[in-house]
C-alpha positions as CSV (number, residue, x, y, z in Angstrom):
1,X,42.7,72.7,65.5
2,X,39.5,72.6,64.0
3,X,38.2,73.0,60.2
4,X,35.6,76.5,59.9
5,X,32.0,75.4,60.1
6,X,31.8,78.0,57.1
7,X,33.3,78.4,54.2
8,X,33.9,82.3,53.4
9,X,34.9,84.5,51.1
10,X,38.4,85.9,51.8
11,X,39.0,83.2,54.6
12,X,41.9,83.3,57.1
13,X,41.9,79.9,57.8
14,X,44.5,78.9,55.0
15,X,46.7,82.3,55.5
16,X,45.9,81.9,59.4
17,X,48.8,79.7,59.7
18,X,51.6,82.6,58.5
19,X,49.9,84.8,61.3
20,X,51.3,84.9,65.3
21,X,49.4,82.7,67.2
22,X,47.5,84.3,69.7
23,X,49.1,85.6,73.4
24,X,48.4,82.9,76.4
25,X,45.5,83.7,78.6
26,X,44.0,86.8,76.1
27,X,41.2,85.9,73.5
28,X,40.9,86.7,70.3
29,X,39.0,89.6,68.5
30,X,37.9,88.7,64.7
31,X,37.0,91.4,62.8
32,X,35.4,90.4,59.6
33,X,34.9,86.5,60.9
34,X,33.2,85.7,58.1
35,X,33.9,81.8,58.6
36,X,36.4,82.6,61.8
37,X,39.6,80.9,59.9
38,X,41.3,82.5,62.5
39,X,40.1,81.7,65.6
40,X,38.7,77.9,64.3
41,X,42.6,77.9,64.4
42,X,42.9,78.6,68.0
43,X,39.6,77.4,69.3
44,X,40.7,77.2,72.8
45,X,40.8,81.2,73.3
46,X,38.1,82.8,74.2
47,X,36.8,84.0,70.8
48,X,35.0,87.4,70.1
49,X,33.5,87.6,66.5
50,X,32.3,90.7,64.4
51,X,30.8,90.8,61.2
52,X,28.9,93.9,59.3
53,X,26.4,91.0,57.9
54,X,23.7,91.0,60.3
55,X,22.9,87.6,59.1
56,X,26.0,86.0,59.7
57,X,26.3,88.3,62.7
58,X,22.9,86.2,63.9
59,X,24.2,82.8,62.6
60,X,27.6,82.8,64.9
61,X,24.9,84.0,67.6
62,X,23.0,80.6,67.0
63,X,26.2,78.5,67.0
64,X,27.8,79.6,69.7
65,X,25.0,80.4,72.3
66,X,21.8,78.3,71.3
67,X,22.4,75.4,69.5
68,X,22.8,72.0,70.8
69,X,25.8,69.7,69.6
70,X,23.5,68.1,67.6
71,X,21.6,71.0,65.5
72,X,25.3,72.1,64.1
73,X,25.0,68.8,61.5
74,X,21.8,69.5,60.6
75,X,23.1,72.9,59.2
76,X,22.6,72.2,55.2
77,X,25.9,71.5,53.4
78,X,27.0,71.7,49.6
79,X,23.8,74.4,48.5
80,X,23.8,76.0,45.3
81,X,25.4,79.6,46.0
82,X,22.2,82.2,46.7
83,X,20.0,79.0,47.7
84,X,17.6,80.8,50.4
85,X,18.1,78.9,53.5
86,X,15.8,81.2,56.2
């Protein structure tokens, strides 16, 4: 198990651990990911994640598809809430 990269609003990842674990050999859908508590939880699924904020939609992209191991520490950490980060 791994901590969420993001902290979120409404997170699963404390409440995640009352849910079912996923089924073998299926991956996971995440509506509202937000910080995907969820499927941080069961990181060795295949994971699908869906946001409506096309922002965070477009981070997750980033994460998962384009960024090199090192880039995810240089991902600013302990901001002021509404700091502009783009």
């Amino acid at each position: 198990m791994i901590n969420p990269l993001l902290k979120w609003y409404g997170s699963k990842f404390q409440s995640s651990r009352h849910y079912p674990a996923p089924l073998p050999n299926l991956p996971i859908f995440e509506p509202f990911a937000g910080g995907a508590g969820y499927s941080c939880r069961y990181h060795e699924h295949e994971v699908s994640l869906y946001d409506t904020s096309p922002l965070l939609a477009e981070l997750w992209q980033w994460i998962i598809n384009e960024s090199e191991p090192n880039d995810i520490t240089t991902i600013p950490i302990g901001l002021l809430t509404g700091t502009d980060i783009t």
